[in-house]
GULO-998559 format. One record per residue (C-alpha): residue in one letter; x, y, z. Coordinates in steps of 0.02 Angstrom, whole numbers, plus 50000, padded with zeros to 5 digits. Example, Ala and Ser with C-alpha at 12.3 -4.5 7.8 and 13.67 -1.06 7.14 Angstrom:
BEGIN
lumza resn = a xx = 50615 yy = 49775 zz = 50390
lumza resn = s xx = 50684 yy = 49947 zz = 50357
This chain:
BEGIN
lumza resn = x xx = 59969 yy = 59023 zz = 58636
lumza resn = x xx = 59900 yy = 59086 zz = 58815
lumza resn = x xx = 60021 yy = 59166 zz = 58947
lumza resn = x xx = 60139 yy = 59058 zz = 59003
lumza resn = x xx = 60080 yy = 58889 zz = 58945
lumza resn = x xx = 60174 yy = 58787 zz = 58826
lumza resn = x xx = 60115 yy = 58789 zz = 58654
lumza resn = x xx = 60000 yy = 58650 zz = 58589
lumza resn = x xx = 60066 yy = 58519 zz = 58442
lumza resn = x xx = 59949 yy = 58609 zz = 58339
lumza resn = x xx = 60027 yy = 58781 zz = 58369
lumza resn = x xx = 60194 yy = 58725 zz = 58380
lumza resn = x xx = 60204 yy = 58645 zz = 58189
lumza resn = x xx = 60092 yy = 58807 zz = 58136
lumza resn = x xx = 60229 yy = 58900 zz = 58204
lumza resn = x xx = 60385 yy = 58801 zz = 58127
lumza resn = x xx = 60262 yy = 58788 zz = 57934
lumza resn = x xx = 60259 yy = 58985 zz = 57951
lumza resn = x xx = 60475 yy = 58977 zz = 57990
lumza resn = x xx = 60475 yy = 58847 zz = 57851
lumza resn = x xx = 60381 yy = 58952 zz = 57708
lumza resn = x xx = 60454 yy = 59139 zz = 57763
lumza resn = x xx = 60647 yy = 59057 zz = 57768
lumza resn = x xx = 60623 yy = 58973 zz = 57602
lumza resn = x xx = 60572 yy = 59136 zz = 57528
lumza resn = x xx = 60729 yy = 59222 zz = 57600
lumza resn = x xx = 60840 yy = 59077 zz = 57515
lumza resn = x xx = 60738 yy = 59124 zz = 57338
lumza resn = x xx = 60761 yy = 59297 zz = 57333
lumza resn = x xx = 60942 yy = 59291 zz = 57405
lumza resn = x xx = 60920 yy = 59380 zz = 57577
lumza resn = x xx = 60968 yy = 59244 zz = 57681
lumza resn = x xx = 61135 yy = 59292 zz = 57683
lumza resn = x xx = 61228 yy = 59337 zz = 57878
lumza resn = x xx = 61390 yy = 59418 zz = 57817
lumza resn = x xx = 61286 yy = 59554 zz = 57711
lumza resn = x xx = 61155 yy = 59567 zz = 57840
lumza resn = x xx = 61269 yy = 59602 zz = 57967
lumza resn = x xx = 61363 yy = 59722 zz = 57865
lumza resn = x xx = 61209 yy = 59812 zz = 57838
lumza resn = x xx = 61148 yy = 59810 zz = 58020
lumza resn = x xx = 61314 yy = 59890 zz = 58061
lumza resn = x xx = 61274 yy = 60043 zz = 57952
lumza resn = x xx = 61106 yy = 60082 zz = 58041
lumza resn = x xx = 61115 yy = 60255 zz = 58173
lumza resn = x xx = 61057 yy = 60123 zz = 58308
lumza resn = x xx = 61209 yy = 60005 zz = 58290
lumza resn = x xx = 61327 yy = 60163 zz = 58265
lumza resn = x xx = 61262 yy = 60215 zz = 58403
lumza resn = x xx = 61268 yy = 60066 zz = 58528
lumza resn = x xx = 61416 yy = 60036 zz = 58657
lumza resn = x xx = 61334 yy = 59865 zz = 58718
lumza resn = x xx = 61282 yy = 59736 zz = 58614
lumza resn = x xx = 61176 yy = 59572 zz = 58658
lumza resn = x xx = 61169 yy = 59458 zz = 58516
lumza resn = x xx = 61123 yy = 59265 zz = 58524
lumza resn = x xx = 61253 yy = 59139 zz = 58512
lumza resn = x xx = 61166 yy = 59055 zz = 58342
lumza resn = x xx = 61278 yy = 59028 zz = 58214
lumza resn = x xx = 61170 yy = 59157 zz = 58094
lumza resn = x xx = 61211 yy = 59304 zz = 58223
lumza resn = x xx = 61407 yy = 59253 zz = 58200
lumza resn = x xx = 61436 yy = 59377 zz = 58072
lumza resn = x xx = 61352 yy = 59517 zz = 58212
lumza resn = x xx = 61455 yy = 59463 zz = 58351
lumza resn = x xx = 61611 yy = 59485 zz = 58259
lumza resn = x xx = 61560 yy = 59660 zz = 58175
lumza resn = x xx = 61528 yy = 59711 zz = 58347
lumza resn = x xx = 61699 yy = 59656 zz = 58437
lumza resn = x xx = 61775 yy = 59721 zz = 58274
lumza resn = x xx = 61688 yy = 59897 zz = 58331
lumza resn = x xx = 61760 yy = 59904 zz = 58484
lumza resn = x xx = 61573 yy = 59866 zz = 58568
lumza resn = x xx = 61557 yy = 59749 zz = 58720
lumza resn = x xx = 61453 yy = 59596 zz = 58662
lumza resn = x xx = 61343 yy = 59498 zz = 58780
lumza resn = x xx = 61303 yy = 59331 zz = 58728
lumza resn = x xx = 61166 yy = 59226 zz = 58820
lumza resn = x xx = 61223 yy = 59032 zz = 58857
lumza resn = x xx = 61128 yy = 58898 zz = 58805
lumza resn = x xx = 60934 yy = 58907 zz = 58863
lumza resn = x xx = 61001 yy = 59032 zz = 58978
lumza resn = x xx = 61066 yy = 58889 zz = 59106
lumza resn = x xx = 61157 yy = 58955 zz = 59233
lumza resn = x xx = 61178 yy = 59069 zz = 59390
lumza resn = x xx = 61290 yy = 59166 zz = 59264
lumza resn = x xx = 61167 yy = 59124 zz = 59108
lumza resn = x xx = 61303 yy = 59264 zz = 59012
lumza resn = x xx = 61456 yy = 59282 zz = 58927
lumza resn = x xx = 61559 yy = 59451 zz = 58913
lumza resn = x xx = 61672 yy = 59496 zz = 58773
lumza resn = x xx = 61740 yy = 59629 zz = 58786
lumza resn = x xx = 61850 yy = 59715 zz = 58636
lumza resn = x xx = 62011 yy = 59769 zz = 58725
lumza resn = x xx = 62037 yy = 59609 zz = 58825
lumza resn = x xx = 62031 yy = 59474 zz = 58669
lumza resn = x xx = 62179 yy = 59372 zz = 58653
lumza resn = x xx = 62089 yy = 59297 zz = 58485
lumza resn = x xx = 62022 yy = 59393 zz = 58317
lumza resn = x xx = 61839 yy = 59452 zz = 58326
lumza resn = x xx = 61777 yy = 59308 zz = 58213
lumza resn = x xx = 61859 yy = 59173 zz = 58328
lumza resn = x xx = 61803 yy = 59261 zz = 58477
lumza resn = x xx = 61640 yy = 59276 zz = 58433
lumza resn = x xx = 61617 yy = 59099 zz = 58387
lumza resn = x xx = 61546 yy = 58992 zz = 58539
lumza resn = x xx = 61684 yy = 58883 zz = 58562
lumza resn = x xx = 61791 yy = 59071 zz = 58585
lumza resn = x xx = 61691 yy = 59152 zz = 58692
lumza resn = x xx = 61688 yy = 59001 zz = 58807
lumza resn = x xx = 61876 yy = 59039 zz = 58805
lumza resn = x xx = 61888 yy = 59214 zz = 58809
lumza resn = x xx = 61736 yy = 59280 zz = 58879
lumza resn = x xx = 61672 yy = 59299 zz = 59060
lumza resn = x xx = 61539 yy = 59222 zz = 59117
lumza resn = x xx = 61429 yy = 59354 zz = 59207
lumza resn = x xx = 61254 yy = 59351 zz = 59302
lumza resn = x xx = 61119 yy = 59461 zz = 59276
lumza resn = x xx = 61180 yy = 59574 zz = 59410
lumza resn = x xx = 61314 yy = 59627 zz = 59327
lumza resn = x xx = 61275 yy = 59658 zz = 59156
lumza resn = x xx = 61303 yy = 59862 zz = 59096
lumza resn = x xx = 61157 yy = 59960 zz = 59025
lumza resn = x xx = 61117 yy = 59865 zz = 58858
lumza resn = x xx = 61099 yy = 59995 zz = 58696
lumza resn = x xx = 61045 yy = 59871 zz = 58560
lumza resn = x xx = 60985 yy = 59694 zz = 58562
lumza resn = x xx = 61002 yy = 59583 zz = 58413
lumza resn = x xx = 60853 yy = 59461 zz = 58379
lumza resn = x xx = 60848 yy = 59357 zz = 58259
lumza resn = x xx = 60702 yy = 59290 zz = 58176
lumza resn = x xx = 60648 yy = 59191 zz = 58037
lumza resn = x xx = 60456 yy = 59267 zz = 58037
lumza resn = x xx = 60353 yy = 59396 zz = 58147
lumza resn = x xx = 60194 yy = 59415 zz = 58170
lumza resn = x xx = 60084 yy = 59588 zz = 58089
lumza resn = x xx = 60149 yy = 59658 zz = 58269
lumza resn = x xx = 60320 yy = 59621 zz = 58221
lumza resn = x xx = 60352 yy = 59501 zz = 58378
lumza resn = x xx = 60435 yy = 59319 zz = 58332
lumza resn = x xx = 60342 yy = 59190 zz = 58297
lumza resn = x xx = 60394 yy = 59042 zz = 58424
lumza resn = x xx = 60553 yy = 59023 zz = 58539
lumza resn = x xx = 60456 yy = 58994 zz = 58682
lumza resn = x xx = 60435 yy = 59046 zz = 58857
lumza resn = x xx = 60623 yy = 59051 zz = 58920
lumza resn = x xx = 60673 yy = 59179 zz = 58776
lumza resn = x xx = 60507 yy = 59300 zz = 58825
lumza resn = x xx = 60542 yy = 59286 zz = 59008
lumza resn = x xx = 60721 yy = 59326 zz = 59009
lumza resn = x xx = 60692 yy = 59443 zz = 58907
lumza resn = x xx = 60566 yy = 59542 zz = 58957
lumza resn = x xx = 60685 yy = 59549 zz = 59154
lumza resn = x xx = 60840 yy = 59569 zz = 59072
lumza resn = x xx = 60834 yy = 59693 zz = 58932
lumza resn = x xx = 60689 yy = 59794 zz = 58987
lumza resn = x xx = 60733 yy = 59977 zz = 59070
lumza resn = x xx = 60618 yy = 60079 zz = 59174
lumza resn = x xx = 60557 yy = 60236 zz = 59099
């Protein structure tokens, strides 16, 4: 794919055969699992480390949203394609009037979160990607121009 242009057919089902083959090999060895990956994410020095979280609002990233309210971390979560004026939600720990799981869901958040523009969002320590295959690089293969743009201006600091 070339700078900004859409991908081709051609790439696009390349793309989504690679996604096919690499998430059927996590489902035969077992890997694929969110709970345990999440878990195991949350023992890294980066995570420990991290105040603010921005995790995805897929329903594979659940399990990392709620580890993360249950750490006491503010969670940003991005709404869908990023839509808005406000194109975030906040969550923060000490304001939830629901448990972590529920909260982190996407029905709770609508609920409990705040809906924030890009103006106001803190310093971000640790952004949670997920993926089903990279490239040798270790970039993801295929969401499309919307998820490099934002976040290339969003989550990128000056040195």
């Amino acid at each position: 794919m070339t700078g900004g242009s859409a991908p081709s057919l051609e790439e696009a089902r390349a793309k989504q055969a690679v996604r096919e083959r690499v998430w059927a090999l996590l489902e035969r060895e077992r890997v694929a699992r969110f709970p345990a990956t999440a878990a195991r994410l949350a023992s890294l020095a980066a995570w420990q480390a991290a105040g603010v979280v921005k995790a995805n609002p897929d329903a594979p990233q659940l399990p990392v949203r709620a580890h993360a309210l249950a750490d006491g971390k503010l969670l940003y979560m991005a709404v869908p394609r990023l839509a808005d004026e406000r194109p975030f939600i906040l969550l923060d720990p000490e304001r939830l009037s629901l448990p972590p799981r529920r909260a982190a869901s996407i029905a709770g958040s609508a609920r409990v979160g705040r809906r924030i523009g890009v103006a106001e969002l803190h310093p971000v320590d640790l952004v949670v990607c997920g993926s089903v295959a990279v490239n040798r690089e270790g970039a993801r293969v295929g969401k499309g121009e919307a998820s490099r743009t934002w976040s290339s201006r969003c989550w990128s600091r000056p040195a």
